[in-house]
N, C-alpha and C positions, 0 to 999 in steps of 0.2 A: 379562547380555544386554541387546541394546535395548529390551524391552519395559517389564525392570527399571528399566531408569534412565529409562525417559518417564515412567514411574509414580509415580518419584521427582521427576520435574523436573515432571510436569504441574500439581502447589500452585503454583509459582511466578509460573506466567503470568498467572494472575487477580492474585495480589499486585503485580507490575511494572505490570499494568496500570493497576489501582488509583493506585499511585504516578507514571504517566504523569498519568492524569486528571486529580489532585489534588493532585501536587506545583509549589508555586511556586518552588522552589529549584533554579537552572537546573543544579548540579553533579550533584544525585540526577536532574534529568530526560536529564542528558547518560548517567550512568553506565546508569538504565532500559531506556534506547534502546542502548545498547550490549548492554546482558545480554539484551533480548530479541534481540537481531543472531544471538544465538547459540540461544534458544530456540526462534527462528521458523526456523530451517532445521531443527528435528526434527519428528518427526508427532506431535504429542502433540494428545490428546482432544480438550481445551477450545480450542484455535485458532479454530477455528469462531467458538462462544459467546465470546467472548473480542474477537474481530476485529471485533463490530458495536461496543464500545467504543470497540479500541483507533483503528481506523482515523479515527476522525470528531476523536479524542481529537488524533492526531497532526497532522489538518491545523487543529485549533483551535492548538495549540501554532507553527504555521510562518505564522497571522496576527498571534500576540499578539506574536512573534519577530521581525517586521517582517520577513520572506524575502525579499523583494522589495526592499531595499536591501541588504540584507548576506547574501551565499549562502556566505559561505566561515564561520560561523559554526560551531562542533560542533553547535549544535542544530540548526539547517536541515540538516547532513549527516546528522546521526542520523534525522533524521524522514526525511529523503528515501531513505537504506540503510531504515530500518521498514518503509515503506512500497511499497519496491521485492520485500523480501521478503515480508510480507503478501499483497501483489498479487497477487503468481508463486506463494505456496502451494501444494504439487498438489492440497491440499482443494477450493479454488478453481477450478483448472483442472477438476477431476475434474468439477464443477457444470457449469462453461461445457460441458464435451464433451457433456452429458446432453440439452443442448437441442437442437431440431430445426431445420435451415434456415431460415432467413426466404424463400428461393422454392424452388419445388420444379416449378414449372409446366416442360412439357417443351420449350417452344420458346426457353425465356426462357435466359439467363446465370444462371449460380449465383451470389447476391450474397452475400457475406462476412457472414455474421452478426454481427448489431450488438449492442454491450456491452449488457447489461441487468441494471438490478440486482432480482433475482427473491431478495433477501435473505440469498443466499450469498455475495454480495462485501460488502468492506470498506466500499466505499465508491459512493453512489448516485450517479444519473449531472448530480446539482446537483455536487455533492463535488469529480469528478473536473473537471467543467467549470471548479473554483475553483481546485483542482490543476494541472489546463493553464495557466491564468493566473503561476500560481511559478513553473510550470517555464521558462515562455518568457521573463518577466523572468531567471531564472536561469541560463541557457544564454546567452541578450543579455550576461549586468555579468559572470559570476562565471571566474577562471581553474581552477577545481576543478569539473572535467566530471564525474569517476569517476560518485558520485553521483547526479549530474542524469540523467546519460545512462543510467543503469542504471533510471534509475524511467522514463524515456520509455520504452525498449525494455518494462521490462514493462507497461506502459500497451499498449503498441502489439501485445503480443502478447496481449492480452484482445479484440483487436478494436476498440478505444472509436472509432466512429463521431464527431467534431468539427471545425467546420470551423477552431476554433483549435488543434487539433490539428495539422492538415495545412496552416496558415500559418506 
């Protein structure tokens, strides 16, 4: 059953992440990010506990990568598919719904609730601001959108409030 095999698969993600962290060896960080491509679309436990690592882990990895000259790289894609999937987690989403409007006054507009990191997301809102920064060189130089355009959509669907976001 699924429960069976989360049970089974959830040792792993602390290990990959582990080896995100701490591996210099750009072929084990390429194959990491691939194997969790496949971990991060299941519900397993430790995603949560897991995600204040690996998140910070991946956008360390797409500065020392130089992202921002070369986006057609497998490691800039893997980190940017990680981090696409991390983002959109429904554990994640399930957090963002829990919160309460930012206005609620009766005369006023309903304004969109603004991304906040209340320690359920991956990634705080210094992080993502550093994050907008790849992406917009990246979507500028690179002809491999897949990728890019998959982490803007899910950025975009957390709400993230930026004004380099929206230039």
């Amino acid at each position: 059953s699924d429960e069976l095999m989360c049970s089974m698969v959830d040792p792993y993600l602390p290990l990959l992440t582990h080896c995100v962290r701490y591996s210099n060896d750009n072929q084990a960080l390429v194959l990491a990010l691939k194997c969790l491509g496949v971990l991060l679309r299941m519900d397993l436990p430790s995603v949560i506990k897991t995600a204040k690592q690996l998140g910070p882990s991946i956008l360390d990895h797409l500065t020392t990568s130089n992202a921002a000259a070369s986006t057609q790289s497998d490691i800039v894609q893997g980190c940017f598919k990680s981090l696409t999937l991390l983002i959109t987690h429904h554990k994640f989403a399930a957090a963002s719904s829990n919160r309460k409007p930012s206005s609620e006054a009766s005369g006023e507009n309903k304004i969109s609730e603004k991304f906040q990191h209340d320690g359920a997301h991956p990634l705080s809102e210094e992080q993502m601001q550093a994050l907008l920064n790849f992406l917009h060189s990246a979507v500028i130089e690179s002809d491999h959108h897949n990728a890019t355009f998959g982490l803007v959509k899910a950025i975009s669907s957390k709400r993230f409030m930026s004004a380099e976001f929206y230039d």
